[in-house]
Structures are given as structure tokens and as C-alpha cells.
NUNUGU-625341 format. One line per 2 residues: number of its first residue (from 1); for each residue x negated, y negated, z of N, C-alpha, C. Coordinates in steps of 0.1 Angstrom, whole numbers. Example, Ala and Ser with C-alpha at 12.3 -4.5 7.8 and 13.67 -1.06 7.14 Angstrom:
BEGIN
1) -132/57/78/-123/45/78/-132/33/78 | -128/22/71/-137/11/71/-129/0/79
This chain:
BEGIN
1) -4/205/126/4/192/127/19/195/125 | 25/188/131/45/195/129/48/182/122
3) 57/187/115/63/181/107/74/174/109 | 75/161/106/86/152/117/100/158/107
5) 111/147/118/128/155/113/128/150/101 | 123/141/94/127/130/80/114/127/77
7) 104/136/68/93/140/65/95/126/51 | 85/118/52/81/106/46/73/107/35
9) 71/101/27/54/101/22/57/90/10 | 52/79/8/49/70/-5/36/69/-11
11) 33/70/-23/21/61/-23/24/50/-32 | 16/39/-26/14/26/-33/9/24/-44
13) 13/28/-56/6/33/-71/8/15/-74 | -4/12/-82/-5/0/-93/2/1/-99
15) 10/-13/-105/17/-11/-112/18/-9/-130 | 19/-2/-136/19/0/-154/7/-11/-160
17) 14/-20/-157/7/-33/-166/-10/-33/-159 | -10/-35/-150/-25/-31/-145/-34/-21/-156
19) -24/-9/-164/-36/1/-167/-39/-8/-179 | -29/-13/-184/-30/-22/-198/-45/-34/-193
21) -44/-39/-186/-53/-45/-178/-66/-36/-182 | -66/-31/-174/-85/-19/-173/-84/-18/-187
23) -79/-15/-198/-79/-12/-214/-85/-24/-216 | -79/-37/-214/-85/-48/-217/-98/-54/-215
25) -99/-51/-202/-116/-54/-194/-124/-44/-203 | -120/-30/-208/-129/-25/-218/-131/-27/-228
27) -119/-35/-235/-118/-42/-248/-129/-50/-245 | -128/-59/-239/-135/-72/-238/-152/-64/-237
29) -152/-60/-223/-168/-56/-225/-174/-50/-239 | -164/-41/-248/-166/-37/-262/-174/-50/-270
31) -167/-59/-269/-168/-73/-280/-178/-77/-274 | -177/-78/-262/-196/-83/-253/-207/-80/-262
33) -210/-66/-263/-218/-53/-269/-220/-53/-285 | -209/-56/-291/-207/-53/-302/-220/-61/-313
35) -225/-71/-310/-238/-75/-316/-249/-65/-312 | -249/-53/-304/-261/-44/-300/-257/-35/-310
37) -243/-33/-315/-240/-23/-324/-228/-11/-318 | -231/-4/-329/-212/5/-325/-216/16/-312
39) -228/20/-309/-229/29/-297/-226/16/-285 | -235/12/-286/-234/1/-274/-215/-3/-270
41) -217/-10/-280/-196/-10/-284/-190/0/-274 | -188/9/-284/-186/24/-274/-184/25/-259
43) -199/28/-257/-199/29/-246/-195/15/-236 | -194/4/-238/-187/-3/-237/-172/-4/-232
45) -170/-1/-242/-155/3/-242/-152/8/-234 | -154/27/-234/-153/36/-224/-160/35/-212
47) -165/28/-205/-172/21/-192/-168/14/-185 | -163/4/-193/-153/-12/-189/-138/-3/-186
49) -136/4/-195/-118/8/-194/-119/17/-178 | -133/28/-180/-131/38/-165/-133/30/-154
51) -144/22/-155/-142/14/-142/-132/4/-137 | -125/-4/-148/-116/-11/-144/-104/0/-141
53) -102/12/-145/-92/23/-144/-92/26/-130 | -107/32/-126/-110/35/-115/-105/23/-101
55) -112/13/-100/-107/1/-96/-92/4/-93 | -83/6/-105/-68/2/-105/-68/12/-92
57) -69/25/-98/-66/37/-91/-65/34/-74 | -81/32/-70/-79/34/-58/-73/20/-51
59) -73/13/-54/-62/-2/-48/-44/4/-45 | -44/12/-60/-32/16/-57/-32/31/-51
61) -40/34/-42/-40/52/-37/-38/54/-26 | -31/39/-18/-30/41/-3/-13/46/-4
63) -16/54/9/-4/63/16/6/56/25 | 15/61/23/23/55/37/32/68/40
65) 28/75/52/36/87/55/41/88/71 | 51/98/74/59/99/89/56/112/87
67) 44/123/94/38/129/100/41/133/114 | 47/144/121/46/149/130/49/138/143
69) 42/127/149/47/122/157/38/108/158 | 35/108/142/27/96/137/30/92/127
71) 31/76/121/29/69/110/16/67/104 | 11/72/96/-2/72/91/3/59/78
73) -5/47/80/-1/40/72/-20/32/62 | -23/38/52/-34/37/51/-45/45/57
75) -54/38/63/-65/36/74/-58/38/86 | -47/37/90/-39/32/104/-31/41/108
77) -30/47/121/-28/63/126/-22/59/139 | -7/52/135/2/51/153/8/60/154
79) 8/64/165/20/73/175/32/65/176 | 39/78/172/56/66/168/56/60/184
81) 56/67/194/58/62/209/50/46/212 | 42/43/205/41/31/203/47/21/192
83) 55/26/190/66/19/177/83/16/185 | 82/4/179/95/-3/182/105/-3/172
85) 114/-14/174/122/-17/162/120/-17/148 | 123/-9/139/121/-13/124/128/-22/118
87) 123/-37/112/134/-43/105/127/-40/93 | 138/-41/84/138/-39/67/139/-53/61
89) 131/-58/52/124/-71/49/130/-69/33 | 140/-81/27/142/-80/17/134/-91/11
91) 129/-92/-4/121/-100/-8/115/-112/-5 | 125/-120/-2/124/-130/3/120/-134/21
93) 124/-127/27/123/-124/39/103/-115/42 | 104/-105/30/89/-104/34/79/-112/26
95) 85/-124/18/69/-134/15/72/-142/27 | 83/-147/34/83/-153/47/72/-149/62
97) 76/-134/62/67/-124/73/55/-124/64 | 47/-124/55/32/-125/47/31/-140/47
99) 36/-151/47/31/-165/49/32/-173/61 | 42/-181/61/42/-189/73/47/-183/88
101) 53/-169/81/60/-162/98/49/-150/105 | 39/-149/95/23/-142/97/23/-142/112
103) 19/-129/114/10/-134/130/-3/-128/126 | -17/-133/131/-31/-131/125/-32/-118/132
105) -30/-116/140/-29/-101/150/-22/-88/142 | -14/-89/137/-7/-83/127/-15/-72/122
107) -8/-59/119/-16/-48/110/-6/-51/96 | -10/-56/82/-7/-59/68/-11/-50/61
109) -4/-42/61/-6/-29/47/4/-42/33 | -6/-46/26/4/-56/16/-3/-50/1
111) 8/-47/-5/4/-52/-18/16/-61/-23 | 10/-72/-33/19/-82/-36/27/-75/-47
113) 23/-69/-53/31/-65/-64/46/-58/-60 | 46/-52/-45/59/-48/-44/68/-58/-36
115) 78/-61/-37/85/-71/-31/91/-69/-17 | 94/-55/-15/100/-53/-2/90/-51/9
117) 96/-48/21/87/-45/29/95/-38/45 | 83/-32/51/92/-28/66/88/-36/78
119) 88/-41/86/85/-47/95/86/-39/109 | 74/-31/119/81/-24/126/70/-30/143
121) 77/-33/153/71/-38/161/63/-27/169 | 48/-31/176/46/-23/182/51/-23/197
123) 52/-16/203/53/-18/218/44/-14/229 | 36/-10/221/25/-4/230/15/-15/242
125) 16/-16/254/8/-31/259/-2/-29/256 | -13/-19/253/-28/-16/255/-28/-25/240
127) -20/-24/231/-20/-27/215/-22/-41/215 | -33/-48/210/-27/-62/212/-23/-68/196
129) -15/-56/191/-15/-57/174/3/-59/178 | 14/-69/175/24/-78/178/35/-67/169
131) 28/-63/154/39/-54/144/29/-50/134 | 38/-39/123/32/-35/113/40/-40/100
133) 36/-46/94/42/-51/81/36/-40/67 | 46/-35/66/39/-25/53/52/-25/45
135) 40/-28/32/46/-32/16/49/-19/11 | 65/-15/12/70/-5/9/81/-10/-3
137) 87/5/-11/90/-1/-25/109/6/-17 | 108/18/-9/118/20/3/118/17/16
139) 123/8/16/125/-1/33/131/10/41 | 150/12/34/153/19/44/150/32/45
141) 147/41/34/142/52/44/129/55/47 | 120/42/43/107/47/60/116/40/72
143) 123/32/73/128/31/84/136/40/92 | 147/47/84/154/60/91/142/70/87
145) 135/76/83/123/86/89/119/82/100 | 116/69/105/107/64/113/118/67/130
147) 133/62/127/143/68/141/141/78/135 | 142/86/119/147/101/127/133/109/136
149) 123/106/132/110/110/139/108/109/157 | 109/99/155/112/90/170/123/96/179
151) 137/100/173/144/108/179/140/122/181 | 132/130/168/131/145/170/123/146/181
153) 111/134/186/99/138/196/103/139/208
């Protein structure tokens, strides 16, 4: 696989407070248990905390990368040649494109927790997918990776 001219890569990590979160779900299941006694507790604890950890992890373990003469975003594997315009979506502008400016056709790489986002149209006709909205924490440089790739091919 070649490596495009402005080599990309994000991942979408959970944010901090989340791990505090999974501690908590293990706290809590602890106190559930805690009438069975202190192993039960325990294991409790350490059960509730790895699964809700686990959990965080893979929510936050999607990719967003500019690959050779592709956007691998998730699950989702376009050929930049089916990629149009990139607009860069400032906060406000992408809960507009996620709510009322939505198209249901749309590919939504979203996590809410990041505020920005890229908006990149497809142009492909066979595609009946309208744009790609992906919750990125750098607008503009997946956007300039995304021309400078598109230019190197």
C-alpha cells in the first residue's frame, strides 16, 4: 500500500472522564456484592471497572486515516477519486450538519464528545451516499491530507 503525500492517522480516543466513569460502574457493582462479602466485592469491583473500561476503549478505538489513495474512516474504505470538496465544520456548524442539516443517506463517523468535524462530499454517481461527516478533533489537516493525497494520485 503507498503511502499518500500528507500521511494522516487520528484515533477517536474517549474522553478522560469516561475512565473515571468505568471506576465508577465498578464501584457501584462493588456495593451491589458487598452483602455476599469482600471476595464477591472484589471481584466486583475488578469486573465492573474492566468491562466498563473495555466498553470505553473500543467506542473510542475508531481510526480515521489518509492511506495511499484512500480514506479509511472506521468501517468505511473510499477512494479519494470518489471524494469531493472538504468543508471544515466548526462547532456549531457540525451540531447543525448532525441535526437538522442531516441527510439520512449520509456516512456519520460521530462522536459527540468532539466538537469539530470534516464534512467531505462524495462524488462518486454509483455512491448514493450525498457526504462523509467525520468527528474529527483536526478539521484542517484531515482536510489538507485529504487535497494533498488527491493531488499526489
Amino acid at each position: 500500500m503507498q503511502l499518500s503525500a500528507a500521511p494522516y492517522e487520528e484515533r477517536l480516543t474517549a474522553p478522560r472522564s469516561w475512565w473515571l466513569i468505568s471506576f465508577l460502574v465498578g464501584l457501584s457493582l462493588a456495593l451491589i456484592l458487598l452483602p455476599f462479602g469482600t471476595l464477591p466485592m472484589l471481584a466486583g469491583l475488578a469486573g465492573g471497572t474492566a468491562a466498563a473500561a473495555v466498553m470505553a476503549s473500543s467506542y473510542g478505538s475508531i481510526r480515521i486515516r489518509v492511506v495511499g489513495d484512500s480514506l479509511i474512516a472506521g468501517e468505511a474504505k473510499v477512494p479519494l477519486r470518489a471524494l469531493g470538496e472538504a468543508h471544515v465544520l466548526d462547532p456549531e456548524e457540525a451540531r447543525a450538519w448532525r441535526t437538522h442539516k442531516a441527510d439520512t443517506r449520509a456516512f456519520l463517523l460521530l462522536r459527540a464528545y468532539i466538537p469539530t468535524a470534516l464534512r467531505v462530499e462524495v462524488t462518486d454517481p454509483e455512491d448514493p451516499t450525498p457526504y462523509l461527516y467525520l468527528s474529527t478533533r483536526a478539521p484542517e489537516r484531515l482536510a489538507e491530507a485529504i487535497r494533498a493525497a488527491k493531488a499526489a494520485a
